[in-house]
C-alpha positions in Angstrom: 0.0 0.0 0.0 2.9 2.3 1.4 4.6 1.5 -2.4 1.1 2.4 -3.9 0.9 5.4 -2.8 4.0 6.5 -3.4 3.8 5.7 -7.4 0.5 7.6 -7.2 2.3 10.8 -5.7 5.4 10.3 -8.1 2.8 10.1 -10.8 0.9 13.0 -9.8 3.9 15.1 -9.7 5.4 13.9 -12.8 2.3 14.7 -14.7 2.0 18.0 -12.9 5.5 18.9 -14.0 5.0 17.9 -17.8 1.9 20.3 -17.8 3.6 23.1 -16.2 6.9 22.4 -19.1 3.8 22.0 -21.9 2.3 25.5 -20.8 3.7 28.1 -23.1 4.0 31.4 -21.7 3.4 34.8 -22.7 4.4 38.2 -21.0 2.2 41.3 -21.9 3.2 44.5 -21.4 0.8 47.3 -20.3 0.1 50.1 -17.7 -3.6 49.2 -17.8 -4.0 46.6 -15.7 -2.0 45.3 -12.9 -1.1 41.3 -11.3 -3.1 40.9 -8.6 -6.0 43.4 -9.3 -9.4 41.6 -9.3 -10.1 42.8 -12.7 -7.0 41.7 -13.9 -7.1 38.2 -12.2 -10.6 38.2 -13.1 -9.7 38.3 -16.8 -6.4 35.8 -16.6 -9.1 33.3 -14.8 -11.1 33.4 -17.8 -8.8 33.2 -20.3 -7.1 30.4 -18.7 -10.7 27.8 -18.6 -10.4 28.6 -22.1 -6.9 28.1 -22.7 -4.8 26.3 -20.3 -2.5 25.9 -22.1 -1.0 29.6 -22.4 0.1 31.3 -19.4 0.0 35.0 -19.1 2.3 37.0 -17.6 2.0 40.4 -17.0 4.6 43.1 -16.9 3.2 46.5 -15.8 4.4 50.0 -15.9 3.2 53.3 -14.2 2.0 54.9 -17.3 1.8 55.3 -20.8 5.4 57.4 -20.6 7.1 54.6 -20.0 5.9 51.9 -22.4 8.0 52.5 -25.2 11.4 53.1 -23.1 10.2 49.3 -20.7 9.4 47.9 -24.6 12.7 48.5 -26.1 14.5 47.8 -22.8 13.5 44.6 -22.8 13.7 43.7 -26.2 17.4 44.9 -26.2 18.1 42.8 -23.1 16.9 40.1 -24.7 14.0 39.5 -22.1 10.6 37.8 -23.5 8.1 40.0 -24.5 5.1 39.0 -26.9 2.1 41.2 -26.9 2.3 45.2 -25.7 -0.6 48.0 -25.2 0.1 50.1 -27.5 -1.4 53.8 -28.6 -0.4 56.1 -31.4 3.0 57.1 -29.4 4.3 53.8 -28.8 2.7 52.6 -32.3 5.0 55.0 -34.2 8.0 54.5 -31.8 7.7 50.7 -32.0 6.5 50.3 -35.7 9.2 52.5 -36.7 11.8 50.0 -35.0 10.2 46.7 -36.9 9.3 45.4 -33.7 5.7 45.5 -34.5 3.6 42.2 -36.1 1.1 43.1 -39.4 -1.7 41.8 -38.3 -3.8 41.6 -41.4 -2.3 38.0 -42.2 -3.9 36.8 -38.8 -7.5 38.9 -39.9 -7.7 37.0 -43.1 -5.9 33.7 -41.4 -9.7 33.4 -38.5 -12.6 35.7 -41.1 -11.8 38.7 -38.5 -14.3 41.5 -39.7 -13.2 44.7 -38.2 -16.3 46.4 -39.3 -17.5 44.5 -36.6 -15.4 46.6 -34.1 -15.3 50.1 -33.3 -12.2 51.0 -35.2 -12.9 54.9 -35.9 -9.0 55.5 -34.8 -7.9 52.4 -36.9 -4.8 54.8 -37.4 -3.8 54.9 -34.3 -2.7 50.4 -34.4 -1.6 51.2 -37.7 1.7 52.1 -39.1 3.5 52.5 -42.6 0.3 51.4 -43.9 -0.3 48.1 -42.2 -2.5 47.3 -39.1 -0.2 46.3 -36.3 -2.7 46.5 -33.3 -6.4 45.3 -32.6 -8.3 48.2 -30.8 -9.1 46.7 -27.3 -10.7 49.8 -25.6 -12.0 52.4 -27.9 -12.3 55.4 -26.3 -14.3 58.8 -26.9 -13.2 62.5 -25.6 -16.8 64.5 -24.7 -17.9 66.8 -21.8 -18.5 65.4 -18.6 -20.8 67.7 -16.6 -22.2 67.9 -13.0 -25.8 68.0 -12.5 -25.7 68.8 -8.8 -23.8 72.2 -9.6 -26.2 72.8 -12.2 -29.2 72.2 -10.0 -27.8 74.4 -7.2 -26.6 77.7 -9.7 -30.3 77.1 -11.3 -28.4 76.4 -14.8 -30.3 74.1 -17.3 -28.0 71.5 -18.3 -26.7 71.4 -21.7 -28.3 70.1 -24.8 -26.3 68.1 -27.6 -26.6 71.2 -30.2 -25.0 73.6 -27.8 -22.9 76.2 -28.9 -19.4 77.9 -28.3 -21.5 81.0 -27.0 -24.1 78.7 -25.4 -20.7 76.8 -23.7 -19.3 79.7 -22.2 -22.2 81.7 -20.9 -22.6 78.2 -18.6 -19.2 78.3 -18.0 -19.5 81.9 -16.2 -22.9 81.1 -14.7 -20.9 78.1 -12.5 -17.6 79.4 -11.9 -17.3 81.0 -8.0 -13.5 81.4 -7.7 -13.7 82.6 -4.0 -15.1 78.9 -3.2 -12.6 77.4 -6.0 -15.0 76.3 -8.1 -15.3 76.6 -12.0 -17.3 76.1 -15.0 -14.9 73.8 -17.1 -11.8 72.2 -16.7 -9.1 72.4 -19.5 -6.6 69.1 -19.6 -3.1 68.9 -20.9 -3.8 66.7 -23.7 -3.5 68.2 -26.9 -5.0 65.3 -29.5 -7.6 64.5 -26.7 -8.5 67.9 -25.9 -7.3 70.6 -27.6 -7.5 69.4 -31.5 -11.5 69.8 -30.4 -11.5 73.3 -30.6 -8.6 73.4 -33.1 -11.1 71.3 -35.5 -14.4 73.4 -34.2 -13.3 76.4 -35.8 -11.8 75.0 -39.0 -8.4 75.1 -38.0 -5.7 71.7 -38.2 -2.3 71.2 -37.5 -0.5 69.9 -40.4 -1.1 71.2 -43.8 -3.2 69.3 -46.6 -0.4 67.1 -47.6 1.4 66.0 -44.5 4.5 67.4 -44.8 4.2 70.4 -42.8 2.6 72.2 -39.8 -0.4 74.0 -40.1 -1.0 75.5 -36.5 -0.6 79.1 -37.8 -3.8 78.5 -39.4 -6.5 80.8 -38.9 -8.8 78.4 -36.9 -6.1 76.9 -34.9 -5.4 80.1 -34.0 -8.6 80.9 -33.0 -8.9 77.5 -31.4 -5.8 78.4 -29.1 -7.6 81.7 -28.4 -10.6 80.3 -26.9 -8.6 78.0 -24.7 -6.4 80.5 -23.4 -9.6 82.6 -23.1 -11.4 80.2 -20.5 -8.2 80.8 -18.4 -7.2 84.0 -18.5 -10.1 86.4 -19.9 -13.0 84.8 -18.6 -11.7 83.0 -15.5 -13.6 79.9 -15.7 -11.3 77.3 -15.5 -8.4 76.8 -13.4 -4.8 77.4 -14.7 -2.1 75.1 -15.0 -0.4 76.3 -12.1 -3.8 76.7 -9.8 -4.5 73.1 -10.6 -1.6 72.1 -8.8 -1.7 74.7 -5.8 -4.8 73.5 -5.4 -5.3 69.9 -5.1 -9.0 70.3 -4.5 -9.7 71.9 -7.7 -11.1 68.8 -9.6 -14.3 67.0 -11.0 -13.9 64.2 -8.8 -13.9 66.6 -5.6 -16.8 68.1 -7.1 -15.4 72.0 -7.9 -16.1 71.5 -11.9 -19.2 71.9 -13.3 -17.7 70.8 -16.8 -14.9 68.2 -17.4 -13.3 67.4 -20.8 -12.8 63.7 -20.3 -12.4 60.0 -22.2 -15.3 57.2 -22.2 -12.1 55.4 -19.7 -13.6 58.0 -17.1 -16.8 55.9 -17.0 -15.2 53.1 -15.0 -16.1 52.8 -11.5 -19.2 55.0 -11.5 -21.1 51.4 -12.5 -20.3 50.5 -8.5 -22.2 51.4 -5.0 -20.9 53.5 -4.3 -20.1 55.6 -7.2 -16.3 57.0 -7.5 -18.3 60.1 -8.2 -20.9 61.5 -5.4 -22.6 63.3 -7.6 -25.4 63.2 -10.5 -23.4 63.6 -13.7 -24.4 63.4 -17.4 -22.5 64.1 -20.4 -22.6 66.4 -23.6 -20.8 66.5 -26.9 -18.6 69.4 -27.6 -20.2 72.4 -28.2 -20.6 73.3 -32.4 -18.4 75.9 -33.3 -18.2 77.7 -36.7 -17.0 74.1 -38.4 -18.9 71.8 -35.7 -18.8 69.7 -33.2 -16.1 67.3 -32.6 -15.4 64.9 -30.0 -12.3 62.6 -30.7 -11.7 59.4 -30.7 -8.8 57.0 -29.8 -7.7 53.5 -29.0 -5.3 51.3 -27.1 -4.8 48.3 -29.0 -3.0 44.8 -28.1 0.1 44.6 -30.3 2.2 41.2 -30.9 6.2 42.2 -30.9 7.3 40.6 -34.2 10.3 39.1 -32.5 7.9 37.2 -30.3 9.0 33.5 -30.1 5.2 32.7 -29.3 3.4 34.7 -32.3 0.4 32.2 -32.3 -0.2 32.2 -28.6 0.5 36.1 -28.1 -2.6 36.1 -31.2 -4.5 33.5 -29.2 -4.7 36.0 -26.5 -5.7 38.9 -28.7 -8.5 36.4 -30.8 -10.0 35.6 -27.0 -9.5 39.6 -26.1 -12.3 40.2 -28.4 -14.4 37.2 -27.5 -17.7 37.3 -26.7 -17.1 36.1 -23.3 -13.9 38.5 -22.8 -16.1 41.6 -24.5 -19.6 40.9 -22.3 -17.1 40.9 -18.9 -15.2 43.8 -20.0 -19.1 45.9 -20.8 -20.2 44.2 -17.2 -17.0 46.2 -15.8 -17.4 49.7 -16.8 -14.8 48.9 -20.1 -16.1 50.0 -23.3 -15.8 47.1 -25.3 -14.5 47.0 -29.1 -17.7 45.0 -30.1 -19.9 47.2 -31.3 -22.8 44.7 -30.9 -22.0 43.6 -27.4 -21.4 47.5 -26.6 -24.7 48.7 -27.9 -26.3 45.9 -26.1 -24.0 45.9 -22.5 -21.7 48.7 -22.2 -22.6 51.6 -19.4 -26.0 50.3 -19.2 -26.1 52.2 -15.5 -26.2 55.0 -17.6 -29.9 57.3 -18.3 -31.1 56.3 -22.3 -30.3 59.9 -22.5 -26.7 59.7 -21.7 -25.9 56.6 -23.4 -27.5 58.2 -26.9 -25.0 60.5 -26.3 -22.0 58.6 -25.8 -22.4 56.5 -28.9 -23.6 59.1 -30.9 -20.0 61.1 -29.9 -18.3 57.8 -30.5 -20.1 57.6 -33.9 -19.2 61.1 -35.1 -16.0 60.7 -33.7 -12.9 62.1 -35.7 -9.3 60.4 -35.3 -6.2 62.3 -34.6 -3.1 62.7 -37.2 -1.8 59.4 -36.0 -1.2 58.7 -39.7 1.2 61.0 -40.4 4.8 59.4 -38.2 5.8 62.7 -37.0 2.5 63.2 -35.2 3.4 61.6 -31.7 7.0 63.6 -31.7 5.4 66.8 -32.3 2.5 66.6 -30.4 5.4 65.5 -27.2 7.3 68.3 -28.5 4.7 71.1 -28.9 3.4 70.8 -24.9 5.4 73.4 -23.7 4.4 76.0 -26.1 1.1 74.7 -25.0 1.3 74.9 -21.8 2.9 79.5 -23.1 -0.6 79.7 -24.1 -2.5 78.6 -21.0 -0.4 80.6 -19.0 -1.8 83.7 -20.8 1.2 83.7 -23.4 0.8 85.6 -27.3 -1.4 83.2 -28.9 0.3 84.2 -32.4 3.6 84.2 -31.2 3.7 80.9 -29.2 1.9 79.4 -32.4 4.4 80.6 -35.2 7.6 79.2 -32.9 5.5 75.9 -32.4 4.7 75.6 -35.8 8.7 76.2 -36.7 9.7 73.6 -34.3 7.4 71.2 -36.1 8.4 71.6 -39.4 12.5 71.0 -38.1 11.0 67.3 -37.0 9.7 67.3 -40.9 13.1 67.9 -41.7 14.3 65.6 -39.3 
């Protein structure tokens, strides 16, 4: 018996070892999610009764910054590293290194339609031409507003066809500085936020063909203007510098009435309680002489093409956009890439009202210039003539040396 049991143990263990040498094993690099989070061992849980076979392991850095810089790292010390969350910065950095997979091969390989996704930014997983990422969270930029502050300053909240005027007579009617609180909120992104404006009064910021900047341009000008305006003419949203002297001074805290924020923003008000203690809705951008435009982006799941695991690393990003991977990620406050299970699942906490709105912004959504490869150098480059502006800088002046630095990266 004693001998019995000691072949069944030595068994067991053997065939525990030959299933642990079978597992292949992938490492994914992202900021987004974290080991040991319950969304993140949530989703590894469900991947693995699917595929246990493939073993994920997860690599995370503090932000986007540092993707590209942990990417190459690793690459150039030789350490594995199959599939990477990418955006249009670390697209253009990677793909311009050859370290990114085409992924149209794999599309045509499994009858992947991406009409079937929400792929509105499909420039920002391509590069040179070629689609090197799958979207996994589309995201849309729109207004976020508070309905509390609107209730208590007796404002009605905004409608869908507001405009610029309509935008900033709101804007004053909810800003009281002496109790640090403000109609709007501008953010330091400049494709997320500020091409909104740009765009709303006709304006863009490279030239028709590509090969130049363009933010000298009337509308971008007057885009700039209006921005700058909110700040230092009419005072109704914070400056860079009063932001940061005053920690309070935030939507989450409750002190802004209107927030410029992403779709991302959405997760975590689908709990009890709330991350926000407040009634909120949200509003497109307000029309301007050109229109309306919120913008849209995407982090997509990118295979490294020196992966030595290419068909696992694309086993993970088929299951990604599963239907059972997609309904969990709606279920979680994630906008999904499905558009079918989105439109079905996704915010569904949300008033009818407020969801119309989110997928009609993600609808008329337009992309940034992640086409063009100079776009994520001179957008990284152009923040501190940004940030001239917003201090109460020359519009005109700050604009001609930005546009001047921009065309020496064309030159580049």
């Amino acid at each position: 018996m004693k001998k019995l049991m000691i072949l069944l143990t030595l068994s067991l263990f053997v065939l525990l070892v030959s299933q642990s040498v079978l597992a292949e094993e992938i490492t994914i690099l992202t900021w987004h999610y974290e080991e040991g989070t319950d969304v993140w061992e949530e989703i590894k849980s469900n991947f693995n009764e699917d595929h246990p076979d493939i073993e994920l392991n997860l690599v995370t850095v503090a932000d986007n910054d540092f993707m590209e810089q942990k990417a190459s790292t690793m690459i150039a010390g030789n350490i594995p590293l199959d599939v990477v969350w990418t955006d249009s910065s670390v697209n253009q950095a990677l793909g311009k290194a050859g370290l990114l997979e085409p992924l149209e091969p794999y599309f045509e390989k499994d009858n992947i339609n991406l009409d079937d996704y929400f792929t509105s930014s499909i420039n920002d997983a391509s590069w040179d031409g070629e689609i090197v990422g799958w979207p996994a969270v589309p995201m849309t930029y729109l207004i976020f507003y508070n309905k509390d502050l609107f209730d208590e300053a007796g404002v009605e909240y905004p409608e869908n066809d507001w405009t610029v005027e309509e935008f900033l007579i709101k804007a004053q009617q909810l800003t009281d500085k002496d109790n640090y609180q403000y109609g709007y909120n501008t953010r330091p992104w400049i494709g997320t936020h500020d091409l909104a404006y740009v765009y709303a009064y006709g304006g863009k910021w490279f030239n028709e063909e590509n090969t130049a900047g363009a933010v000298t341009d009337p509308g971008t000008i007057k885009g700039y203007e209006l921005i700058s305006d909110l700040i230092n003419e009419y005072e109704v949203a914070p400056s860079p510098s009063a932001s940061s002297e005053q920690a309070g001074i935030s939507f989450e805290s409750g002190k802004i009435a209107m927030n410029w924020s992403g779709t991302w923003d959405i997760r975590g008000t689908e709990t009890t309680p709330s991350k926000w203690g407040f009634d909120w809705g949200v509003v497109m951008p307000p029309n301007g002489p050109e229109g309306q435009f919120p913008i849209a982006i995407s982090n997509n799941w990118s295979i490294i093409s020196r992966s030595q695991h290419k068909d696992a690393a694309w086993t993970f990003l088929k299951w990604w956009n599963s239907d059972k991977n997609q309904t969990y990620l709606a279920k979680n406050g994630e906008f999904p890439s499905n558009i079918e299970i989105a439109n079905e699942l996704a915010f569904t906490h949300l008033s009818d009202k407020d969801r119309e709105t989110l997928f009609m912004a993600t609808d008329n959504a337009v992309a940034r210039p992640t086409d063009v490869p100079v776009w994520a150098r001179t957008e990284r480059e152009s923040k501190s003539f940004r940030d001239e502006i917003l201090l109460g800088g020359d519009v005109v002046e700050i604009l001609r040396r930005m546009e001047e630095n921009i065309n020496n990266i064309f030159n580049q």
